[in-house]
N, C-alpha and C positions, 0 to 999 in steps of 0.2 A: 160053497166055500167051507160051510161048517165042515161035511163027510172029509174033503182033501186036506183037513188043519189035522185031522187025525191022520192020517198018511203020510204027509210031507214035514218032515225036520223046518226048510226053510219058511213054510208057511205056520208053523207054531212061533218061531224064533219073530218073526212079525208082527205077527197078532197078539203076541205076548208082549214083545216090547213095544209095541204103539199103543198099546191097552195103560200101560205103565207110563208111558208121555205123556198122554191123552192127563195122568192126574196131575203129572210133576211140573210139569209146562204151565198150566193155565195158574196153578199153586202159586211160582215163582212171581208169574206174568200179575195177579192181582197187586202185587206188595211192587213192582217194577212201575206198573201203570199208577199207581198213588203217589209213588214219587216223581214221577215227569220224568221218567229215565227208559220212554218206552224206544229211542232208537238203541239206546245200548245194544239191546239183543241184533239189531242190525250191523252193530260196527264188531262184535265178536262171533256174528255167524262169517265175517269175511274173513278175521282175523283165523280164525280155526280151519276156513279152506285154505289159509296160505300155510296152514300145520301140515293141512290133508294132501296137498300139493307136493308139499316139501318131502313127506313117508313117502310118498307114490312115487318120487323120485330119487330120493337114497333106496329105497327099494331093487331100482333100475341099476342106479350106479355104482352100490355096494352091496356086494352081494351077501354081506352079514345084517342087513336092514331086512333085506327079502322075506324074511318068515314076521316082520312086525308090521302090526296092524296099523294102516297110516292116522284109525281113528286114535292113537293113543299121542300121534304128534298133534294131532288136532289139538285134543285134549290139552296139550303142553302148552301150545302156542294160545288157546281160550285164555287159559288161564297166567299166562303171561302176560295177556292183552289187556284180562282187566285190573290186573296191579298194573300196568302203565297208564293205563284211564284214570285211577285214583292218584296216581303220579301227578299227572299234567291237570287234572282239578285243583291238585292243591298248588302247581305252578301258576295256573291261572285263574287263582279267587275269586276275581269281578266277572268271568268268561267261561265260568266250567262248561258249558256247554260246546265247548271249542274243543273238549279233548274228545268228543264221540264222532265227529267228523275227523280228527287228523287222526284216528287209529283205525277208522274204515277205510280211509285214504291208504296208510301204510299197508294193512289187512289184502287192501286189493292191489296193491302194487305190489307187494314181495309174491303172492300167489299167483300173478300175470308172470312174474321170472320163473318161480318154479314153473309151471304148464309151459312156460317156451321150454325150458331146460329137457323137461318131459316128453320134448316134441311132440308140446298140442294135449289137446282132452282124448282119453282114452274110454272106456266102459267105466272102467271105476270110478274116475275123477264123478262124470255124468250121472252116475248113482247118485255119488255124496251132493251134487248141486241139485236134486230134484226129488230124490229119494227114491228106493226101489223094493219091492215086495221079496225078491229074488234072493237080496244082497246083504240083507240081515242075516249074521250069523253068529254061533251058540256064544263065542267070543263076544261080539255085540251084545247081546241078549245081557251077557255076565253083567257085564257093563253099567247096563241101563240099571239092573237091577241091583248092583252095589250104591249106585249114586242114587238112587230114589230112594236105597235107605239111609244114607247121611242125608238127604235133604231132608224125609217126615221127621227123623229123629231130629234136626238142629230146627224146625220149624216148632216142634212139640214144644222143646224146652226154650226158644228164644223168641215165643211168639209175640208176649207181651214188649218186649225190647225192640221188636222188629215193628211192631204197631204203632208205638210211642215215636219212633224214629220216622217212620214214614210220614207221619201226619206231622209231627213239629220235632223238629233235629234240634233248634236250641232249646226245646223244653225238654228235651232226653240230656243234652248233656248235663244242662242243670238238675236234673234228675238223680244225676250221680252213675247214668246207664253209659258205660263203655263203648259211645257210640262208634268210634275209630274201626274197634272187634268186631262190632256187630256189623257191619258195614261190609268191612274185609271180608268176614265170614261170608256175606251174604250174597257178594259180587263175584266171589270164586265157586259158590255152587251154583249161582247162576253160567257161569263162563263153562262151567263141566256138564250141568243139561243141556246148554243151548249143542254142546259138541257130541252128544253122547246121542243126540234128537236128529243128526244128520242123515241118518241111514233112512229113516223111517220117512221125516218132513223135506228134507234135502235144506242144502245153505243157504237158498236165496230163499225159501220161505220158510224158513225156524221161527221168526220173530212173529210172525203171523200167530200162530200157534200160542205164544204168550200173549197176543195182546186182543186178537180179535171174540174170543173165548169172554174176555175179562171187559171189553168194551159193549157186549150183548147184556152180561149180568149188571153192568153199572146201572143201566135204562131200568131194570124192575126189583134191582136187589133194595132191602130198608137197612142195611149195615151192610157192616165190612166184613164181618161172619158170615152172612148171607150170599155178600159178591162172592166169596173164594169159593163157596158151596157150587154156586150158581155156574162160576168157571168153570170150575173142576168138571161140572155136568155138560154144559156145552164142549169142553175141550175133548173128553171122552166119546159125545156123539160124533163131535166133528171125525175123530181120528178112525173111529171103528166102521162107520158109515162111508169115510174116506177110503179105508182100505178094501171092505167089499166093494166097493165101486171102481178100485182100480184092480182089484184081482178079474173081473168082472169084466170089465170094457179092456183092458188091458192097457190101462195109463201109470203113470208115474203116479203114485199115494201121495204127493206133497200136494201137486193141483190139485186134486181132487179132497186130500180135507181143508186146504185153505177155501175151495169153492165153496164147500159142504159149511164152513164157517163163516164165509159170508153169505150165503142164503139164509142160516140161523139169526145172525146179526139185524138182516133187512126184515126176516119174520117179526123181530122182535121190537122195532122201529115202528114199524106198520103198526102190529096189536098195539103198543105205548100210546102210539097218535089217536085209535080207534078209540080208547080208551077215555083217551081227554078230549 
């Protein structure tokens, strides 16, 4: 694969952006899993297919959509989904946990009309649910690499705010820390990686990518500095290991690094137990 990454456009545009998930994803995924909010990434990978659904279908039916990339409705629809999340949280106070099941609920209901309207899964839709080595393109690639730089840049300077917040939310407000901001901020660039990670991990296993990465470094990390490290390094093998394995065998790259991340996960259970 190394000799064909130099020949082939699509196989850079790949290797490049799963290189660059591989950090942004387990990044997120550490600060996501310390707050108990690890289905979120589940209820806005559905939400973003019924984006991805809906462009593949204005595509079809108007022919001035046709030249746009259906990840940018993705994109739209993520991040619509997770200001309606923070919506229905703050509808339901005593229940927040009710608003990441009714926007996965909506997520996969408005996405099942657009695929009928579609008449049915095509190649592309099948990409974006599973991901594909092929279908990453220089567009995509922009992409990924626009949004992983607002994510290290808003991570650098909000990190302490983001740390405080995760571990105790009423000792940040009392703090004087803008928790509401930080918050907002922090759930619209997650909603823009989890969408921008389709190509490479596909819909149904995005969340994977954020949280199994982060649940291998919990078991041996001694800080919270340490788990993001730790992430970061499992989310990277997983993805790079993923993707020679599907260029290779010729599978779909989402199986293959969520496998590749749960084989790391189970190594890491096993040496923990050996250990003790």
């Amino acid at each position: 694969m190394i000799e064909a990454i130099f020949q082939y456009e699509f196989l850079q545009n790949a290797f490049l952006a799963g290189a660059i998930i591989g950090v942004i994803a387990p990044l997120l995924g550490a600060f996501i899993v310390v707050r108990r909010l690890s289905l979120i990434a589940d209820a806005l990978s559905h939400v973003t297919l019924s984006g991805i659904a809906a462009g593949l279908y204005l595509g079809q039916a108007v022919p001035a959509f046709a030249a746009v990339n259906p990840l940018y409705f993705g994109m739209l629809f993520s991040v619509g989904g997770s200001l309606l999340i923070e919506r229905l949280r703050s509808v339901y106070k005593h229940y927040q946990e009710l608003a990441i099941p009714i926007m996965m609920s909506g997520g996969i209901g408005v996405g099942v009309i657009f695929i009928s309207l579609a008449d049915g899964f095509n190649t592309d839709l099948f990409s974006y649910l599973f991901g594909s080595v092929s279908a990453v393109s220089r567009g995509d690639l922009y992409a990924v690499i626009t949004i992983s730089l607002i994510v290290l840049v808003t991570i650098f300077f909000l990190y302490k705010e983001l740390f405080i917040l995760s571990f105790d939310e009423e000792y940040a407000k009392a703090s004087g820390i803008p928790a509401g901001a930080v918050h907002f901020a922090f759930i619209i660039l997650t909603a823009l990686v989890i969408a921008v990670s389709m190509r490479i991990v596909g819909v149904l296993l995005v969340s994977s990518l954020m949280t199994l990465p982060v649940a291998a470094a919990i078991r041996i990390a001694k800080g919270f500095k340490q788990t993001i490290w730790l992430s970061v390094l499992f989310g990277e093998t997983a993805v790079l290991v993923g993707l020679f394995s599907a260029f290779y065998l010729d599978l779909a790259p989402g199986g293959t690094i969520v496998v590749t991340s749960i084989i790391m996960l189970l190594a890491v259970i096993l040496w923990k137990k050996e250990r003790n």
